[in-house]
C-alpha positions in Angstrom: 13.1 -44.8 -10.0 9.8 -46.1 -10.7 6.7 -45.1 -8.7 4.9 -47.9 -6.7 3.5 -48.8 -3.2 6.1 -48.6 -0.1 4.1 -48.3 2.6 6.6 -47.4 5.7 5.1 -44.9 8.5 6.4 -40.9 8.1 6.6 -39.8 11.5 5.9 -35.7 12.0 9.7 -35.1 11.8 9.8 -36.7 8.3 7.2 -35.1 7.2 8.8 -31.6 8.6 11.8 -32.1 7.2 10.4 -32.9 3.9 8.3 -30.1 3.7 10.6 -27.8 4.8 13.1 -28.9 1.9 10.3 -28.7 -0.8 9.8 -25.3 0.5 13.3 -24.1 0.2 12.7 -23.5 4.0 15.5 -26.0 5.2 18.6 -24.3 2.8 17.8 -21.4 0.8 17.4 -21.7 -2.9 20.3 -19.9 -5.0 17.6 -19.9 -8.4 16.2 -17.0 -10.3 13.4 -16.1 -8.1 10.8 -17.2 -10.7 12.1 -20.8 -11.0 11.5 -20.5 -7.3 8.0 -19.3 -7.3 7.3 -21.8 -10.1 8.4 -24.6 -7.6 6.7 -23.3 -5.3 3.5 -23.6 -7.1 3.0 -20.3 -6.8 2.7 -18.0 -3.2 -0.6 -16.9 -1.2 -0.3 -13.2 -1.9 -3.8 -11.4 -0.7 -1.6 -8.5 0.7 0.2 -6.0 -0.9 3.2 -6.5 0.5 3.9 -9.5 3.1 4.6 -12.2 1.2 8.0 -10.9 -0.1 9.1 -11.9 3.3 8.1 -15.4 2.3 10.2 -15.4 -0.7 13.0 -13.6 1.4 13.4 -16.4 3.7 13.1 -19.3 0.8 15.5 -17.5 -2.1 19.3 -16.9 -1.1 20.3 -13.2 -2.1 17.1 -12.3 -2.8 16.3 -9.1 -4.3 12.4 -7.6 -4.2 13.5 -5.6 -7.2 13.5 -9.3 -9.2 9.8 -9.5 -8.5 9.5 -5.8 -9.3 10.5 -6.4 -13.0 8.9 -9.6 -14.1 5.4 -8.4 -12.6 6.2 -5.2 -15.0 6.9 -7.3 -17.5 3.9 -9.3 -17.2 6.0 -12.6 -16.3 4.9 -12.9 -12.7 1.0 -11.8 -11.9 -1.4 -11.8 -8.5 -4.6 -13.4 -9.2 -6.9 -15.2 -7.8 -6.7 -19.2 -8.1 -6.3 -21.7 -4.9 -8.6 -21.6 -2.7 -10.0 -18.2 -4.5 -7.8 -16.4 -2.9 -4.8 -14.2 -4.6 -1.5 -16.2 -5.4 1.6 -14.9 -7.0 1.8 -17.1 -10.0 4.2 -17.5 -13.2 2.1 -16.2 -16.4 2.3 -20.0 -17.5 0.6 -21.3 -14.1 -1.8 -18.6 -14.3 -3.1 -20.0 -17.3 -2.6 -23.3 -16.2 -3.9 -23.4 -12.9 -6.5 -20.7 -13.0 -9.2 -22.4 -15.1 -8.4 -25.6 -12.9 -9.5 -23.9 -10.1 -13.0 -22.6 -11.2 -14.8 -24.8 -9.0 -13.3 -23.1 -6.3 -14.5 -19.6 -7.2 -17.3 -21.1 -8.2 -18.3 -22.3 -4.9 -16.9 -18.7 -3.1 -19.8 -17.1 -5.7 -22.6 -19.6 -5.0 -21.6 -19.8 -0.8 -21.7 -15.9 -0.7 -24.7 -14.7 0.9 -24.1 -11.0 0.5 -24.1 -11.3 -3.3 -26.7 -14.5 -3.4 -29.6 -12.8 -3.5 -28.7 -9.6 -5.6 -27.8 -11.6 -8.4 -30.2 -14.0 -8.3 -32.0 -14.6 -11.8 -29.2 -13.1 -14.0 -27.5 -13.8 -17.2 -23.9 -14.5 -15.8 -23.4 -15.6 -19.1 -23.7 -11.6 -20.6 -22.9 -10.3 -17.2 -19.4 -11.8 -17.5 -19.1 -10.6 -21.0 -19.1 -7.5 -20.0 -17.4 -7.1 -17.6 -14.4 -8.6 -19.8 -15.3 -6.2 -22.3 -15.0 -3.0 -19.6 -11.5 -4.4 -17.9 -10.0 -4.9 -21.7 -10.4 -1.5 -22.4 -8.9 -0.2 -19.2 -7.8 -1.9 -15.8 -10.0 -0.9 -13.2 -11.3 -0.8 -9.5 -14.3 -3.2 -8.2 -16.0 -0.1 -7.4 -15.6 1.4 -10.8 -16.3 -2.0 -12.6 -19.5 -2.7 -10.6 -20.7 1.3 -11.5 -20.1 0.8 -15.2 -22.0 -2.6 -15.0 -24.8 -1.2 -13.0 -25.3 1.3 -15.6 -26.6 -1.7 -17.9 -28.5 -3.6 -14.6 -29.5 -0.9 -12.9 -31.5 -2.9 -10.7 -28.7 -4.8 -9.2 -26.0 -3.9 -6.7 -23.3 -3.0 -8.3 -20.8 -4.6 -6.1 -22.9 -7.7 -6.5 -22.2 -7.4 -10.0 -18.2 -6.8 -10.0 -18.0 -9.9 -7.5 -19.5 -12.1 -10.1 -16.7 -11.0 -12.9 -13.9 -11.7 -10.3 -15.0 -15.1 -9.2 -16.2 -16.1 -12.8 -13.4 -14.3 -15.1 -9.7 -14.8 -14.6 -9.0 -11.1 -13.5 -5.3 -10.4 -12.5 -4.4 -7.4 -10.2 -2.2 -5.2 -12.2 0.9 -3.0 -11.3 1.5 -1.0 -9.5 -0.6 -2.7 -6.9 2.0 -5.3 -5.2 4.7 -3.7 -6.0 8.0 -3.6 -3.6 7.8 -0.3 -2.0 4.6 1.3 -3.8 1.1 1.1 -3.6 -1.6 1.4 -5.9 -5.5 0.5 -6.3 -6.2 -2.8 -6.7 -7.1 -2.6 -10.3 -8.2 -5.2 -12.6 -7.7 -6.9 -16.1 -8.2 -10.4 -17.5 -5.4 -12.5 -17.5 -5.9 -13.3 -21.3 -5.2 -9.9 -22.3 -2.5 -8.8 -19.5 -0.6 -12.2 -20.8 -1.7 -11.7 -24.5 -2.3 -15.7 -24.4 -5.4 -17.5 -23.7 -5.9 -20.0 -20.7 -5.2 -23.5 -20.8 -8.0 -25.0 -22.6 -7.5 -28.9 -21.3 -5.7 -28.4 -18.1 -4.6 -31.4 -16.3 -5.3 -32.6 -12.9 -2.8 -35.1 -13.0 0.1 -32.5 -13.5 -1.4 -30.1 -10.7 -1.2 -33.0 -8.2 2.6 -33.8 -9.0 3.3 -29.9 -8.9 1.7 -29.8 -5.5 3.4 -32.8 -4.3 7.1 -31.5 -5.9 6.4 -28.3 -3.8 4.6 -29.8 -0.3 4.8 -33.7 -0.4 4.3 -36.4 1.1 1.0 -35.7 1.2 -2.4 -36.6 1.4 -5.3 -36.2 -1.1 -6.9 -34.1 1.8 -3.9 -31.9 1.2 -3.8 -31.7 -2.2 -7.9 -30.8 -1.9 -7.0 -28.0 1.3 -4.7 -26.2 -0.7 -5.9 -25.9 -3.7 -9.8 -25.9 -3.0 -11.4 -28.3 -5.1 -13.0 -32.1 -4.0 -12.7 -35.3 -5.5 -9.2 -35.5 -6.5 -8.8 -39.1 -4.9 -9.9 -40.5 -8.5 -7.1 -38.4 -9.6 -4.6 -40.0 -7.3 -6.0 -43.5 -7.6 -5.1 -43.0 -11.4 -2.0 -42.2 -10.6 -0.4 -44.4 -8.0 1.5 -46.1 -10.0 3.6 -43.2 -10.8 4.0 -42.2 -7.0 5.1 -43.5 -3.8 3.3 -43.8 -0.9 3.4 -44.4 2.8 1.3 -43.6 6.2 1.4 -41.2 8.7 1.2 -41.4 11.9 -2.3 -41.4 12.3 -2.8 -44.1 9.5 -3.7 -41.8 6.7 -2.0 -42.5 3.2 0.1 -40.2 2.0 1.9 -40.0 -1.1 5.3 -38.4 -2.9 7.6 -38.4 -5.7 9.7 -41.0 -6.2 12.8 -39.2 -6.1 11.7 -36.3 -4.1 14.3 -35.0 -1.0 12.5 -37.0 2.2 15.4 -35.5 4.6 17.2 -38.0 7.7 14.1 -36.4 10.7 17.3 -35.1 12.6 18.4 -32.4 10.1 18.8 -29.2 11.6 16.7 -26.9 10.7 17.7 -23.1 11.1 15.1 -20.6 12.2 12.8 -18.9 9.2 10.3 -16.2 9.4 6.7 -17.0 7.9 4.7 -14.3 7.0 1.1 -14.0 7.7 -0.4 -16.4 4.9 2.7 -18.6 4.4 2.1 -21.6 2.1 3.5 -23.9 4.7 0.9 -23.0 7.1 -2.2 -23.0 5.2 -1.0 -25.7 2.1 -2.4 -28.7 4.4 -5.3 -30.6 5.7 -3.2 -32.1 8.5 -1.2 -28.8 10.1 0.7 -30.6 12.8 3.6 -31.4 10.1 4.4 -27.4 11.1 1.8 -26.0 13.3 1.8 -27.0 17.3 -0.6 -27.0 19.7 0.8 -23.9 21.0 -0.4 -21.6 18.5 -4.1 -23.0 19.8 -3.5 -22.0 22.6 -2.8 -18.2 22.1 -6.4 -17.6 21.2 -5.6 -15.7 18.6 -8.1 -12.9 17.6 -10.0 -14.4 15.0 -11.3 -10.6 13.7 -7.2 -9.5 14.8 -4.5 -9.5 12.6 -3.1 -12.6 11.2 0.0 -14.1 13.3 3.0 -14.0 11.6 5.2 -17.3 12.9 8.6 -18.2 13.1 10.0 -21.6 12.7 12.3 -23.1 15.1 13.3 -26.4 14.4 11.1 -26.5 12.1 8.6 -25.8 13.9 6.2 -23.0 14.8 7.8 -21.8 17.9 6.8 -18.0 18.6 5.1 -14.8 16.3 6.7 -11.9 15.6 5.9 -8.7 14.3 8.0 -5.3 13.3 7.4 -2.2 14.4 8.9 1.2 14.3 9.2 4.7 15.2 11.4 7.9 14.1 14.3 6.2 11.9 14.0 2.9 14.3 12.7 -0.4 13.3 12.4 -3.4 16.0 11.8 -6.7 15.6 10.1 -8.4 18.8 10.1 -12.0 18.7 7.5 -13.8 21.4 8.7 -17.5 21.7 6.3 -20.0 22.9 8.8 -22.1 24.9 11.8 -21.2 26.4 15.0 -21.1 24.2 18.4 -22.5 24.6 21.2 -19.8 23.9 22.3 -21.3 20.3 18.1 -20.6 19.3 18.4 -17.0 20.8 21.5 -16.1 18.9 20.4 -17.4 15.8 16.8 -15.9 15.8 18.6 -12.6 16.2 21.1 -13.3 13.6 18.3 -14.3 11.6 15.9 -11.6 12.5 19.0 -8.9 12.1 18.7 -9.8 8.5 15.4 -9.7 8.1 15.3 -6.1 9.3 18.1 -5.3 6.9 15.6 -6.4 4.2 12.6 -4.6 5.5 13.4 -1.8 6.4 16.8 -1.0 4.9 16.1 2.9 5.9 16.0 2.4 9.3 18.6 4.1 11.4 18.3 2.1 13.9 17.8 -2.0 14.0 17.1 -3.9 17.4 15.7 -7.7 17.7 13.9 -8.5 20.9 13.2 -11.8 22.3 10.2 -11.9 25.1 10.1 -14.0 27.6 7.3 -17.4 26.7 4.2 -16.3 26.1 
């Protein structure tokens, strides 16, 4: 099926559903957990730990210790890319979509004003060589990367001067940091030598805007842009249109897909699904309202807080929950934002039952509480 114009209106249901089934979020996917997270276009992974929930709730069966062994193996890595922010990425998308991102990190480095000034005037150029040079010979901390660095710029902070190698140097977070069930510094190399490979050296913009819209569409360029950081991508589109479908929302705004991309009946049900706190269906848009409702707005979330961890119902956000635990016990509470029909209680419990199995499989003790409407 050839691409072309079609220009129907997706109403916020369509574009639920669809985004739902991109993510895996509507069935789970029974696929090797790095076919999924190649799909996926990679996950938002800035903590250690969280986002294993996300892959939890997208991949049937799904086993942490899969994740575990191809980030050993160097198959899967953490670095930074979208947005500058730390993604779990397949090896070949990290050297595919790192150096398309640049701008991105760019603009974090330039925007910064707690490193502006200290590295004002310098050879980034030599500064970045460097650095390279010090992470090939051994992974290491910020801390210990800006000391070693400072020995040569004395004059400069030395933090100043590791922040410069991580926005301007593909650095990957090495093992065991990430790990399922371990912890470790947050050590650095560059992703050429970790992946003994070299980056991409004429990545195309093109093929990151139909692996965005495989994982997210229908979407807008404003989408596209929001998740992965950079501007300008409506010339890429506008190159492209005759290779995509497209259609309006409901506020007017074009949005375009794959051809033969799953664009579910609005009416499928959607079973409850735990996000966790940086979930690429929450942040992945311009326009939030596909997922996000006005009653996350209006818990006036601490902004300095911790970051609300949602749960979907109907494919929708519809509470937060969080886990907690104490002497062998783990308990999942579950504050809902509206009320809930019985069928929604049972099968957030059922749902949040497993999820306790999976997170805290040591636990003597599992309970699932659901508040009253907050």
């Amino acid at each position: 099926m050839g691409g072309g114009t079609v220009g129907r209106t997706l109403g916020a249901r369509e574009l639920n559903r669809a985004s739902l089934a991109r993510q895996f979020l509507l069935e789970r996917a029974g696929r090797p957990v790095e076919e999924v997270v190649s799909h996926l276009a990679g996950l938002q992974a800035q903590t250690p730990h969280t986002w294993y929930v996300g892959l939890w709730s997208r991949v049937a069966g799904f086993d942490p210790g899969d994740v575990v062994e191809a980030m050993t193996a160097r198959r899967l890595v953490r670095i930074a890319a979208m947005r500058s922010t730390i993604h779990l990425l397949t090896a070949d998308d990290a050297l595919f979509l790192r150096p398309l991102t640049q701008p991105a990190l760019d603009r974090d480095l330039s925007g910064n004003f707690t490193h502006k000034k200290p590295l004002a005037g310098m050879d980034l150029e030599a500064l970045v060589a460097a650095g390279r040079e010090i992470l090939e010979r051994e992974p290491m901390t910020n801390k210990r990367l800006g000391e070693l660095l400072a020995e040569r710029w004395p004059d400069r902070k030395p933090a100043s001067l590791a922040y410069a190698v991580r926005c301007l140097a593909p650095l990957v977070q090495v093992p065991p940091r990430g790990l399922w069930g371990r912890s470790g510094p947050i050590a650095h190399t560059t992703a050429e030598h970790w992946l003994g490979r070299p980056l991409d050296p004429a990545p195309s913009p093109e093929r990151m805007v139909l692996r965005y819209l495989a994982a997210f569409g229908p979407a807008s360029v404003m989408d596209v842009q929001k998740w992965c950081g950079l501007t300008r991508l409506g010339e890429v589109v506008d190159r492209m249109r005759g290779e995509l479908v497209t259609f309006t929302d409901e506020t007017g705004r074009e949005v375009f897909d794959l051809p033969g991309a799953p664009r579910p009946d609005p009416d499928t049900p959607a079973p409850p699904r735990f996000l966790y706190d940086y979930d690429n269906v929450l942040i992945s848009y311009a326009g939030r309202t596909r997922v996000v409702t006005d009653h996350v707005k209006r818990q006036n979330y601490d902004p300095h807080g911790p970051v609300p961890q949602f749960v979907l119902i109907d494919g929708f956000t519809g509470g937060d929950w969080r886990i907690t635990g104490d002497k062998g016990s783990a308990v999942l509470t579950i504050r809902p934002f509206a009320p809930l029909t019985s069928a929604d209680t049972e099968a957030l419990t059922e749902e949040g039952l497993a999820l306790l199995a999976f997170a805290e499989p040591r636990a003597e003790s599992r309970d699932v509480r659901v508040t009253a409407p907050i």
